[in-house]
C-alpha positions as CSV (number, residue, x, y, z in Angstrom):
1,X,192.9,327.7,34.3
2,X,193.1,326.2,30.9
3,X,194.0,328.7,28.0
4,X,191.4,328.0,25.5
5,X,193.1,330.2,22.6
6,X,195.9,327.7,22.6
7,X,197.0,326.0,19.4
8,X,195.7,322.5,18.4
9,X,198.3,320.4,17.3
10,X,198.6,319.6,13.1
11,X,196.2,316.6,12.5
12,X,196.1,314.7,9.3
13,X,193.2,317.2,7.5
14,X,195.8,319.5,7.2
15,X,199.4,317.8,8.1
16,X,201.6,317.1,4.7
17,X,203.2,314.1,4.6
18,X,207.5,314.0,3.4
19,X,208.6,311.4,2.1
20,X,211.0,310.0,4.7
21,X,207.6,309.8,7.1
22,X,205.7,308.2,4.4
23,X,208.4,305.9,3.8
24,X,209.0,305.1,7.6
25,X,205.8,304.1,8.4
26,X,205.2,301.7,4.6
27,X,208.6,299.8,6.1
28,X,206.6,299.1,9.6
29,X,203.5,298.0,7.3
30,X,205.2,295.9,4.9
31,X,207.2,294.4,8.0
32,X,203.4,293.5,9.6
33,X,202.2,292.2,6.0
34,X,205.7,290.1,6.0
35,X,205.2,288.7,9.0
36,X,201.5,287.4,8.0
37,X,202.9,285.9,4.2
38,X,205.7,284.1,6.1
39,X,202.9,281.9,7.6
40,X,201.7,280.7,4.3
41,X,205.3,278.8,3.4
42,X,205.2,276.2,6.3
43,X,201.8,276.0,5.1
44,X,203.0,275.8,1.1
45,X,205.9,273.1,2.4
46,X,203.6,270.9,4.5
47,X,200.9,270.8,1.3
48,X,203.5,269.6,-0.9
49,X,205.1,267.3,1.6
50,X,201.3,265.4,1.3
51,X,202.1,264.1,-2.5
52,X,202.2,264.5,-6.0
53,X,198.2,265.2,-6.0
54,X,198.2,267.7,-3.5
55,X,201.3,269.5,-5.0
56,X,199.5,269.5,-8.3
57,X,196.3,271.4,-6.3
58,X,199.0,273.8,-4.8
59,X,200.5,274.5,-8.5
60,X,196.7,274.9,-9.6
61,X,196.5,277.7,-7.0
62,X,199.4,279.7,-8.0
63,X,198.7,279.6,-11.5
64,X,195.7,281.9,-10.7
65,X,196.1,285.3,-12.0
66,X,194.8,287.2,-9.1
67,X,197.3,284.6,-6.8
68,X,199.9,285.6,-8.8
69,X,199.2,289.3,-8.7
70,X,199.3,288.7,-4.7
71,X,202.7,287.4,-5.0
72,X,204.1,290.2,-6.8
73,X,203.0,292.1,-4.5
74,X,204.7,289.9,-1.8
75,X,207.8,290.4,-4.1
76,X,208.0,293.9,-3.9
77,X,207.0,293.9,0.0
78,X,209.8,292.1,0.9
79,X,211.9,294.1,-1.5
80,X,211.1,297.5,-0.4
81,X,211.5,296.3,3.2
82,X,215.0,294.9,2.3
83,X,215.9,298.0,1.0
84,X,214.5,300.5,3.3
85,X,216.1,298.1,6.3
86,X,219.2,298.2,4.7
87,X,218.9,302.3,4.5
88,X,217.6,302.4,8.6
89,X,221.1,300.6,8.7
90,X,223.3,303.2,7.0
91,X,221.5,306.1,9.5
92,X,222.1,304.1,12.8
93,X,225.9,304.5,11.7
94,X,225.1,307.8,11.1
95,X,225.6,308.2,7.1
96,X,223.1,309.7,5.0
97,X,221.2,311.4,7.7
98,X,221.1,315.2,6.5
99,X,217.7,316.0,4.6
100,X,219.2,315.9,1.1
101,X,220.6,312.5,1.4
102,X,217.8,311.2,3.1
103,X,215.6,312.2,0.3
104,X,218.0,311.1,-2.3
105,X,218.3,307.6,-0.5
106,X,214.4,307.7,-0.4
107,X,214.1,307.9,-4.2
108,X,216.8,305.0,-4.3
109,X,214.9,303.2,-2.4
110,X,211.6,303.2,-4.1
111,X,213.3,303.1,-7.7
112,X,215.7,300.1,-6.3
113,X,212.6,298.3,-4.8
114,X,210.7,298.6,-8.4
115,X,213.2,297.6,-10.5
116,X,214.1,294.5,-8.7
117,X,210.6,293.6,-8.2
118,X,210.1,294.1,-12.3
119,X,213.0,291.7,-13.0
120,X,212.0,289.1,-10.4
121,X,208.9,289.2,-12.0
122,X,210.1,288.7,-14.9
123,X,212.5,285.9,-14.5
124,X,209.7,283.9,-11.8
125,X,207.0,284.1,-14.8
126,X,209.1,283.8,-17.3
127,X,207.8,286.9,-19.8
């Protein structure tokens, strides 16, 4: 007989996220969203190897506003997964794992990943 008074488990309607779980599963999506950029630079390579026109088409491109705006975006992807990788690192040695540090490394994280990204940014476009 199946007890139908039993519990439902917590679905997202009503489950909060932490910050460690939304941080866990933004480093598998940037790690997918890496993986599909890091087609584009054989792509990037093998456009410029074609000449001086062709590179001059490719510059064209990435002097597009929303192009660039998709780049710094790519910036801080591969930033934040950097960072956040290097973190998983620390906690397989076993450092930082209690909930305070975790958070605290969490903040790090997302502040490092920013800042980094806002003076890449700045030094790639020169402003």
């Amino acid at each position: 007989m199946i007890n139908q008074n039993r519990p439902t488990s917590p679905h997202l309607q009503i489950y909060k996220p932490q910050l460690t779980s939304v941080l866990s599963i933004s480093h598998r999506i940037t790690g997918v969203i890496l993986s599909i950029t890091s087609i584009m630079i054989p792509f990037a390579l093998l456009i410029i190897s074609l000449g001086a026109e062709y590179h001059s088409y490719l510059v064209t491109f990435f002097s597009n506003s929303f192009v660039k705006l998709i780049l710094v975006g790519a910036i801080f992807t591969l930033i934040y997964h950097l960072c956040n990788g290097i973190r998983h690192l620390f906690w397989d040695y076993g450092y930082g794992l209690s909930l305070e540090k975790s958070y605290l490394s969490g903040y790090l994280v997302i502040l490092i990943s920013l800042v980094t990204t806002f003076s890449s940014v700045l030094i790639i476009f020169g402003r």
